[in-house]
C-alpha positions in Angstrom: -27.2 -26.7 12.5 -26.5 -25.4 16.0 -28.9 -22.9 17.5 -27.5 -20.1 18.8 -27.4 -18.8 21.7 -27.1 -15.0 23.7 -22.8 -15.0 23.6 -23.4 -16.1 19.9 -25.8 -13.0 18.6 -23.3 -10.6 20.7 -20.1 -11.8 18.9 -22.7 -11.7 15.4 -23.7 -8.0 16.1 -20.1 -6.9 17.2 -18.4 -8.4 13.8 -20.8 -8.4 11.8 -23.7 -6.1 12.1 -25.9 -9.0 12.6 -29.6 -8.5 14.5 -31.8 -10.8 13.5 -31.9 -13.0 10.2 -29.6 -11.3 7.4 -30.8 -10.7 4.1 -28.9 -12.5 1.1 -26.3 -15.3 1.5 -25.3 -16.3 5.4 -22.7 -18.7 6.3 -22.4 -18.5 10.2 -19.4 -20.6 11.3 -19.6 -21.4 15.0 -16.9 -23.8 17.2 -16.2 -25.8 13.5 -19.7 -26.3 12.2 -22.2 -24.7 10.7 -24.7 -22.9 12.7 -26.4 -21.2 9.9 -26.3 -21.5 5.5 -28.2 -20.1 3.5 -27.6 -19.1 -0.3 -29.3 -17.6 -3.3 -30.2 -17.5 -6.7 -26.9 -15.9 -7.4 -24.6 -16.7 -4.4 -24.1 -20.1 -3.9 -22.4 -21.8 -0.2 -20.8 -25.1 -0.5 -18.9 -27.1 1.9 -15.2 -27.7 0.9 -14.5 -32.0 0.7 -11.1 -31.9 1.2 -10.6 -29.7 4.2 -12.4 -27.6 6.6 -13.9 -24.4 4.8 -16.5 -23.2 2.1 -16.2 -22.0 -1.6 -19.0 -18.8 -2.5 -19.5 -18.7 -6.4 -21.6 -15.2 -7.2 -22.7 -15.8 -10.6 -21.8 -13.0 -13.6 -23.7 -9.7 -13.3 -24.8 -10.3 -9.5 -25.9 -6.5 -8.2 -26.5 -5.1 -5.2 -26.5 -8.8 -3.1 -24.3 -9.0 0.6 -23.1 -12.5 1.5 -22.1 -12.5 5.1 -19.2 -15.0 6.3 -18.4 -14.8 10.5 -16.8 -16.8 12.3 -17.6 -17.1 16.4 -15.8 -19.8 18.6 -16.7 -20.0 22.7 -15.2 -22.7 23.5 -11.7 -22.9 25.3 -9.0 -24.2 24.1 -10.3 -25.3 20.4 -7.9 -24.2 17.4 -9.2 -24.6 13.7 -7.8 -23.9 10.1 -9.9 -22.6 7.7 -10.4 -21.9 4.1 -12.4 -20.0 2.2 -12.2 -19.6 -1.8 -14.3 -16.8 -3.4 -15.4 -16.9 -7.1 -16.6 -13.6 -8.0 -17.8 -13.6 -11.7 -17.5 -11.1 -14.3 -19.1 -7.3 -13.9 -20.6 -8.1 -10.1 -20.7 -5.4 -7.5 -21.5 -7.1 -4.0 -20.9 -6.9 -0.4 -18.8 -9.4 1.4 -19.3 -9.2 5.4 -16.8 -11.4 7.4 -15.0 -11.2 11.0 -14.3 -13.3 13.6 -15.4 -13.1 17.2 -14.2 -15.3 20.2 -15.5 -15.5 24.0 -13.4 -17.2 26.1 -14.0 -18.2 29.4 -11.9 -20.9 30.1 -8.0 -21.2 30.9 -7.0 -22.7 27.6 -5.7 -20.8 24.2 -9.0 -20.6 22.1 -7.6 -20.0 18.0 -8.8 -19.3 14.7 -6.9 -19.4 11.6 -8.8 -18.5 8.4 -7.4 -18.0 4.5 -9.6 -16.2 2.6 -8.5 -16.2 -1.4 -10.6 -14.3 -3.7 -10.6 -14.6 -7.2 -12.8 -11.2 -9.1 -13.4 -11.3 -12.7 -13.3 -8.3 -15.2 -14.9 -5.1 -14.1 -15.9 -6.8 -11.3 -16.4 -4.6 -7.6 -16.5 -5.9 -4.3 -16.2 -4.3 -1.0 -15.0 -6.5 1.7 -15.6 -5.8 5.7 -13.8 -7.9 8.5 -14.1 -7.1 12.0 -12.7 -9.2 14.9 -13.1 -9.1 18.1 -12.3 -10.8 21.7 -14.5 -11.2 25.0 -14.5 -13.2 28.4 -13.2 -13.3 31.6 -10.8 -16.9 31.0 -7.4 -17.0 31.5 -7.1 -18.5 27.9 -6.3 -16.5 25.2 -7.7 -15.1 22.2 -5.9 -15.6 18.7 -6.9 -15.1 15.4 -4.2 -14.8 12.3 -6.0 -14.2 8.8 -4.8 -14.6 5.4 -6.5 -12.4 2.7 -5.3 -13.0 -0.9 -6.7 -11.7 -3.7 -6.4 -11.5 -7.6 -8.0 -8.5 -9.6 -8.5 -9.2 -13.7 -8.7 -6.4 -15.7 -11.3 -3.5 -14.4 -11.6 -5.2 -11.1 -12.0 -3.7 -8.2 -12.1 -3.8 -4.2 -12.9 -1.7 -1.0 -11.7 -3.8 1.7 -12.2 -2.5 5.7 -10.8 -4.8 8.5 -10.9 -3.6 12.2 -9.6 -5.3 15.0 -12.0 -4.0 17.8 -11.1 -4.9 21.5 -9.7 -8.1 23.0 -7.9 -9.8 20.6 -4.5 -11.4 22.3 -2.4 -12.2 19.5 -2.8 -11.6 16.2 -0.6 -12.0 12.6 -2.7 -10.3 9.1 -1.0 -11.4 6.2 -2.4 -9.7 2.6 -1.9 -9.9 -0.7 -3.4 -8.5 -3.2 -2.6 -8.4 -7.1 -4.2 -5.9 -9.4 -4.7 -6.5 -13.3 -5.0 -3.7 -16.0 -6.5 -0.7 -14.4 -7.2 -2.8 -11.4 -8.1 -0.8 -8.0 -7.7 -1.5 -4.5 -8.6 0.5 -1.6 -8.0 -1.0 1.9 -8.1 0.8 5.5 -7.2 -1.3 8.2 -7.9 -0.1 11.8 -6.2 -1.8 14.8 -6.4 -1.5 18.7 -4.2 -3.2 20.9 -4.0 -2.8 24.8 -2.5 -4.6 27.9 -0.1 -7.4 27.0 -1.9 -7.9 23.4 0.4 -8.2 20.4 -0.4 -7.5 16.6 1.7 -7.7 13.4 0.5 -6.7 9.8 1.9 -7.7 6.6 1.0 -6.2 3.3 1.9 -7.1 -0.3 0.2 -4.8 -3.1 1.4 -6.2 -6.8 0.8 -3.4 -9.5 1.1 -5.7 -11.9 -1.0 -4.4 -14.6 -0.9 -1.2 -16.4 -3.3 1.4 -15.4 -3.7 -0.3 -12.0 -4.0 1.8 -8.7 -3.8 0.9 -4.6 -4.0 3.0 -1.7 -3.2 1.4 1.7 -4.3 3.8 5.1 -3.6 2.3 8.1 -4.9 3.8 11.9 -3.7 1.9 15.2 -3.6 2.8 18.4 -1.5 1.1 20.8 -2.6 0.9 24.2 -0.5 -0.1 28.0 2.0 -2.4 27.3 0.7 -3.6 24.0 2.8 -4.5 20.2 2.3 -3.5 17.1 4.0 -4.1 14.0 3.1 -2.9 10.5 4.9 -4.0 7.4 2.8 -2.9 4.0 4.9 -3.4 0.8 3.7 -1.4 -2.6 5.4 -2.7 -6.2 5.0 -1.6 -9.1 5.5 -3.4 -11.9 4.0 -1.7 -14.8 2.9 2.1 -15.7 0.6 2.3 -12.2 0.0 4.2 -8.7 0.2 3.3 -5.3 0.1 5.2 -2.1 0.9 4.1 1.6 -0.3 6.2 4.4 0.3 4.5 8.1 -0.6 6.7 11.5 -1.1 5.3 14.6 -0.9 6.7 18.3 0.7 5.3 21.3 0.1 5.6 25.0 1.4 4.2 27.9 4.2 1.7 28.0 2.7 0.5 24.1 5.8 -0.1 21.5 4.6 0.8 17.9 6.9 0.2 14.6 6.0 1.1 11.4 7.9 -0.3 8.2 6.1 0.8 4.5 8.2 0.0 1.7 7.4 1.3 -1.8 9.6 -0.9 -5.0 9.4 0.2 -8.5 10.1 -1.9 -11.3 8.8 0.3 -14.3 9.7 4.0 -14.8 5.9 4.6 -14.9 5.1 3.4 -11.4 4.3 6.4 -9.1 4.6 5.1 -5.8 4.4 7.2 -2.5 4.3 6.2 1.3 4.0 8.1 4.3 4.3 7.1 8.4 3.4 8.7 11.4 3.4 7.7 15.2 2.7 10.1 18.0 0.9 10.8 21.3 -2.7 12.2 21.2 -2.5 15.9 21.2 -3.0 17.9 24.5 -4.6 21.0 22.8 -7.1 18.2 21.1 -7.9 17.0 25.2 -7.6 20.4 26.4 -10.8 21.7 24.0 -12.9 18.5 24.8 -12.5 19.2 28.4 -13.4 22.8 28.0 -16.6 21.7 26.8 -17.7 19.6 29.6 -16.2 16.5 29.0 -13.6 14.8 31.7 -10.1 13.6 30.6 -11.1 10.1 30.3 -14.0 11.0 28.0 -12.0 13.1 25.9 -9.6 10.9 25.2 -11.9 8.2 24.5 -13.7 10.8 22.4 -10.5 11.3 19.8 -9.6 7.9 19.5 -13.0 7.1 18.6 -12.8 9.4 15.8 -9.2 8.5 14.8 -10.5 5.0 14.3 -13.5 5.9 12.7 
């Protein structure tokens, strides 16, 4: 186990809540190894054999237990693959804390890769957050490029939150997600992108069984001369509902490009998706200043609560 040190418990409390000693199951990756396991009666850790990453069982019936996952790298120029398999048993309802946080202060590319596949028994919930996050004054950049896949049985559900903070260089989010019989999944994603940074998102949602239901809401705010690219897909392919909803602002020199696509392969899907990009309001920075607040805290202010 490595100890950790004052960068380390920084990137922890920005991704991951983190003060202190968690409660519940903790793996803390750092720089390829393990800093920190820890599992419990009901969530158990394990090192993969075959390749770098872990595999979390929660047993059947597991209530009200978090298992916290992050990821921190500080070194320059180190690059890892990752997997993670999650077995969630039958009729849980946990918490799943991930996230990735780099500090880079050297001149070489520092990169993390992860796949996360989860696989969620019947009437099963879990709500998933993943935060990530780039610091340091190196030349080197910052890149992270997750994979989320996940298949619902019959009843499952999830709530999954990921937010791309500050500093992140490059980034590509791929996600899939497949709901059963009167499967539900809810994900927000909120993304922030300034300077040079770029940042593309890919969706897939699979209503594949009857009864399931998705909604997909998406928040960015594109920044100086930063990308953004947001592809979320919704199919239906049974009796089933799904709704996209992508906003996002832009500001100075950013570039911002929004793509949902909704496909229907049954008569009973009800699919719906919406998209809008736009600058922040001036009434909205006019009323903030009006109350004593100066342009630069007012926009700060809304975009804040935007990405809230």
């Amino acid at each position: 186990m490595e100890e950790l040190q004052t960068v380390d418990q920084e990137l922890l409390e920005k991704i991951a809540d983190m003060l202190g000693k968690p409660v519940g199951a903790v793996n803390i990756r750092k720089n390829s190894g393990c800093a920190s396991r820890q599992s419990t009666e009901n969530i158990q850790i394990t090192s993969k054999t075959d390749k770098a990453g872990i595999d979390i069982h929660i047993k059947a019936g597991t209530v009200g237990e978090t298992c916290y996952i992050p990821v921190i790298i500080t070194e320059s120029g180190l690059n890892e693959m990752v997997y993670n398999d999650f077995y969630i048993g039958e009729g849980c309802d946990v918490d799943i804390v991930a996230g990735c946080g780099i500090h880079n202060e050297g001149h070489k590319d520092s990169r993390h890769d992860g796949i996360h596949t989860f696989y969620v028994g019947k009437n099963a919930k879990f709500r998933y957050a993943e935060k990530h996050y780039g610091s340091g004054d190196g030349t080197g950049g910052t890149i992270m490029n997750p994979q989320t896949i996940v298949y619902l049985e019959e009843g499952a559900s999830v709530v999954m939150d990921t937010t791309q903070i500050r500093g992140v260089d490059s980034t590509k989010r791929d996600t899939k997600i497949v709901c059963g019989k009167n499967a539900e999944a809810v994900i927000t994603e909120r993304l922030l992108t300034h300077g040079d940074q770029f940042a593309e998102s890919n969706m897939e949602i699979l209503l594949d069984g009857e009864g399931a239901k998705s909604r997909v809401i998406s928040r960015s705010v594109g920044q100086d001369n930063s990308v953004q690219v947001f592809y979320p897909r919704m199919v239906g392919n049974a009796e089933s509902f799904g709704h996209v909803q992508c906003d996002a602002i832009i500001m100075g020199n950013a570039k911002i490009r929004a793509v949902p696509e909704v496909a229907a392969n049954c008569m009973e899907a009800q699919l719906i998706h919406e998209a809008a990009i736009g600058k922040i309001a001036g009434d909205q920075l006019i009323k903030l200043q009006t109350l004593g607040l100066s342009a630069e805290e007012a926009e700060d202010c809304i975009l804040q609560g935007f990405l809230a």
